[in-house]
C-alpha positions in Angstrom: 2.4 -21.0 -16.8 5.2 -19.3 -18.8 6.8 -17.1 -15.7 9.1 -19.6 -14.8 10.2 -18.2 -11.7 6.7 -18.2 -10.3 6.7 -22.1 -10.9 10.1 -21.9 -8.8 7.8 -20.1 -6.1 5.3 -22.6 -6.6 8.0 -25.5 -6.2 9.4 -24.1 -3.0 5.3 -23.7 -1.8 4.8 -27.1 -2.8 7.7 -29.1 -1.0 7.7 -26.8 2.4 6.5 -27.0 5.7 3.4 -25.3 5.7 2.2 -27.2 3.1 3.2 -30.7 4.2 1.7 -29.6 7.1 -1.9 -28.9 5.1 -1.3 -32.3 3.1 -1.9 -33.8 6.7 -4.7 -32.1 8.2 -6.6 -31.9 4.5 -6.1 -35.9 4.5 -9.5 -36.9 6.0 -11.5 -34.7 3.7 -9.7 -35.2 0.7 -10.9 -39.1 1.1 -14.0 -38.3 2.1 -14.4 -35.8 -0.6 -13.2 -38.2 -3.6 -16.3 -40.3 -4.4 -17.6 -36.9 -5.7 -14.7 -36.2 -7.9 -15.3 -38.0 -10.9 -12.1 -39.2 -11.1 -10.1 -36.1 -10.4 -6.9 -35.5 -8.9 -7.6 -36.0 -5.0 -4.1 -34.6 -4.0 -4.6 -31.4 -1.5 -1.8 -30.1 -4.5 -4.9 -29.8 -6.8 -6.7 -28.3 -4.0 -7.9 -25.4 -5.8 -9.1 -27.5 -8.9 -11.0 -29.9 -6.5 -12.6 -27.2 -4.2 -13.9 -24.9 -8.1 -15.3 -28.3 -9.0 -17.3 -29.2 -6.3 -18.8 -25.7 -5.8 -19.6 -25.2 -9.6 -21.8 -28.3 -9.2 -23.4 -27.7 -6.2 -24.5 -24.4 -8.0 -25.4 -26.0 -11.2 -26.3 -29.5 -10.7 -29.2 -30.3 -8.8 -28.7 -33.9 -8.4 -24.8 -32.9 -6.7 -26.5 -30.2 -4.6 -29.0 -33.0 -3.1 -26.6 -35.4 -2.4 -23.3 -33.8 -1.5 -23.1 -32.8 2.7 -22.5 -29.0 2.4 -20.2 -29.6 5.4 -18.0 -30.9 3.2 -18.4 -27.6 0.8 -16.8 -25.7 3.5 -13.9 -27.8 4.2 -13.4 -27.4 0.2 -13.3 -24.0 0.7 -11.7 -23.9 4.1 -8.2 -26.2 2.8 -8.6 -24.0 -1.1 -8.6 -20.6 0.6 -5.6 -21.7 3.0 -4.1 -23.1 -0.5 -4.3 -20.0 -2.6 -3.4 -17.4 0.0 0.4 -19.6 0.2 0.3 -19.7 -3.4 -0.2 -15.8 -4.5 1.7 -14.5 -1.4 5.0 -14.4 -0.4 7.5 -12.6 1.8 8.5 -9.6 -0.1 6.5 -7.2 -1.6 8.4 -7.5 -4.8 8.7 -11.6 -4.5 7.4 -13.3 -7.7 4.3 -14.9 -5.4 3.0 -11.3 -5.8 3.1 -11.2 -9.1 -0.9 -11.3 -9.7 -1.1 -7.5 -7.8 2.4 -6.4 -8.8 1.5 -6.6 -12.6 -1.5 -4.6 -11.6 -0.5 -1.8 -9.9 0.3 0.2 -12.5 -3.2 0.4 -14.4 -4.6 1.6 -11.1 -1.9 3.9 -10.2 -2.3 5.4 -13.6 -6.1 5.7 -13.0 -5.8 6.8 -10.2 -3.4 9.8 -10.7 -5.4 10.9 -14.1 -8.3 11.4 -11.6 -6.4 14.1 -10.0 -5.7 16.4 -12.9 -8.3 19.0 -12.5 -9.5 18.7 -16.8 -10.1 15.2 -15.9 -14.2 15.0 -15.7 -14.2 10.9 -15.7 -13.8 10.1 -11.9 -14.1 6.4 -12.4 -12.2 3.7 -13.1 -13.5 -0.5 -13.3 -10.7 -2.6 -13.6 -11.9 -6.4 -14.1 -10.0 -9.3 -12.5 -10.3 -13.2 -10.6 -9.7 -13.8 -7.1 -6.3 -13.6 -7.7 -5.2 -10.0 -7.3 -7.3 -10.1 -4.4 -5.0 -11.9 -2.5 -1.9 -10.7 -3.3 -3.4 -7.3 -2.8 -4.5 -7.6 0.6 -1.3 -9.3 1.7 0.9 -6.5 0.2 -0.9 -3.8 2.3 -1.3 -5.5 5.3 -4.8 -5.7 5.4 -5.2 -9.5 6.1 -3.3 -8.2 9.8 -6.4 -5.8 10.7 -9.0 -8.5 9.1 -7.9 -12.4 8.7 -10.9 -12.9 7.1 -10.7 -11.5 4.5 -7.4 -13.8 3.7 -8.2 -16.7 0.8 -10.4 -16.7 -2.4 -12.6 -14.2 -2.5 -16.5 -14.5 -3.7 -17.9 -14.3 -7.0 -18.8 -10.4 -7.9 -16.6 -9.3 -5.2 -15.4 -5.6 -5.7 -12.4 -3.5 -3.9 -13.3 0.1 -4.1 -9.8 2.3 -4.1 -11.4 5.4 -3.0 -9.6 9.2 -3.7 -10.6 11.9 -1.7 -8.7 15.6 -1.2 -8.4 17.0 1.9 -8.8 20.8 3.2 -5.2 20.9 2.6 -5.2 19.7 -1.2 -3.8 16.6 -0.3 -5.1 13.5 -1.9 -5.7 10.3 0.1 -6.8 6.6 -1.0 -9.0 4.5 1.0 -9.7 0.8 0.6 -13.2 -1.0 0.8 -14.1 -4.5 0.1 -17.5 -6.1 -0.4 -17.3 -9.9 -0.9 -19.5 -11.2 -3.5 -23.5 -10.4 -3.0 -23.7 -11.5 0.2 -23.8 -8.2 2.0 -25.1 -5.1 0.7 -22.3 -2.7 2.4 -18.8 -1.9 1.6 -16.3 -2.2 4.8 -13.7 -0.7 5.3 -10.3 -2.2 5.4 -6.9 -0.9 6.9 -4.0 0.1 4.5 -0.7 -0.3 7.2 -2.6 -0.3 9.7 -4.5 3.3 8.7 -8.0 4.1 7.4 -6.6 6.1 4.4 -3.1 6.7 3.3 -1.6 9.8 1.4 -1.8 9.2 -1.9 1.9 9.9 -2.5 2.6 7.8 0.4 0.8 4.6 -1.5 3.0 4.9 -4.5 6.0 4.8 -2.2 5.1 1.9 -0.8 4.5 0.2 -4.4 5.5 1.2 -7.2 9.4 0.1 -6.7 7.5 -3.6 -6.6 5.5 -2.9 -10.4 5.7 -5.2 -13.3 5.1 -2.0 -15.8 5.5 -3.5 -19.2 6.9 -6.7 -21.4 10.6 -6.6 -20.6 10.4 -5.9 -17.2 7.6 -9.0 -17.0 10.2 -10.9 -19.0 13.2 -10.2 -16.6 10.7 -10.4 -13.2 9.6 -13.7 -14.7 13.0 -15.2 -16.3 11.7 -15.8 -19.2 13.6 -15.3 -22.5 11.5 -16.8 -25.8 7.5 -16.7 -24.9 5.3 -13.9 -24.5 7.8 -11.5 -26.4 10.7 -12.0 -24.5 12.5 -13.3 -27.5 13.1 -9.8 -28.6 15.3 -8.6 -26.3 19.0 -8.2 -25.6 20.1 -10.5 -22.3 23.6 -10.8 -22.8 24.4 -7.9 -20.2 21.8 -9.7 -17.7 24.3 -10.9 -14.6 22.2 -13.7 -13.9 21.3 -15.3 -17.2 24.5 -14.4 -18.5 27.9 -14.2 -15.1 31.0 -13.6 -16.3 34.3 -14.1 -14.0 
């Protein structure tokens, strides 16, 4: 991971409560669970790692699917989800633990707004991503408060639909829908703040102070000063990586 303040984040996640907390309650499946590891890291640290490889091979390999309880499957997925959703959170919408949506943003805003110019013909946008974004995205719009359930790794194939739609009054409003993997065959709805749609206006607001829109602002957002391109810029006036007095 070259965004070093996100493996600060991940430090601080490591080492707190919550997740000293998890360690304790994940301790009876994660020695259940090892036997099936082949020799990987058992730690609920590696939690992710542990619950991808056991659900690959109970998708895959026939001999793991017979054999491995599929209780424990959904503790693996139960202790991951709880994992990930502390890992690509955080308490601020512009904290680093956002930084999987927050890098994001932009391309969708961008789509978004080029829909709304009246020569524009192409009214759809796909934007391609992991579970990731998911999760921050939820969290940074509240809509883990109106559904919890939807909180954690989302399934393969899953799709959020940002839906624009003018009113009578000209206005342009976004609404958001989720369908989680192929498991359903319906959208739902989900709540933005609290509200079935949002102004437009009033959803760039909200976000786009928290955007990572381009290299050097990744570089500063992620204190990093030599990889990725970073090496090219002029840090000498940064106060942080550079106080004077």
């Amino acid at each position: 991971m070259e965004c070093e303040y996100f493996q600060l984040h991940l430090g601080r996640v490591n080492t707190g409560v919550a997740f000293q907390n998890l360690t304790v309650q994940a301790a009876p499946f994660l020695q259940a669970v090892e036997p099936y590891l082949n020799g990987m890291n058992s730690s609920f640290l590696n939690m992710w790692n542990i619950y991808d490889y056991l659900n690959v091979q109970y998708i895959h390999n026939k001999t793991f699917y017979d054999n491995f309880p599929e209780t424990l499957l959904e503790q693996a997925r139960h202790f991951a989800n709880l994992h990930e959703q502390n890992v690509f959170t955080d308490s601020a919408l512009n904290s680093i633990g956002q930084i999987a949506i927050r890098t994001l943003w932009p391309e969708l805003f961008w789509s978004l707004g080029n829909m709304t110019l009246p020569n524009n013909k192409v009214k759809l946008a796909l934007t391609e991503v992991d579970y990731k974004p998911f999760i921050s995205m939820f969290n940074v719009t509240n809509a883990t408060i109106t559904d919890p359930d939807i909180a954690g790794i989302v399934d393969y194939a899953s799709v959020v639909a940002l839906e624009l739609s003018q009113d009578v009054q000209g206005q342009y409003n976004i609404a958001m829908k989720f369908k989680n993997g192929t498991s359903g065959n319906e959208f739902r709805s989900l709540k933005l703040w609290g509200n079935d749609s949002v102004p437009f206006p009033y959803l760039i607001s909200q976000l786009d102070w928290t955007t990572v829109n381009s290299t050097i602002n990744w570089c500063f957002s992620c204190n990093q000063t030599v990889l990725r391109g970073c090496s090219v810029f002029n840090y000498s006036n940064d106060p942080f990586l550079n106080p004077t007095g």
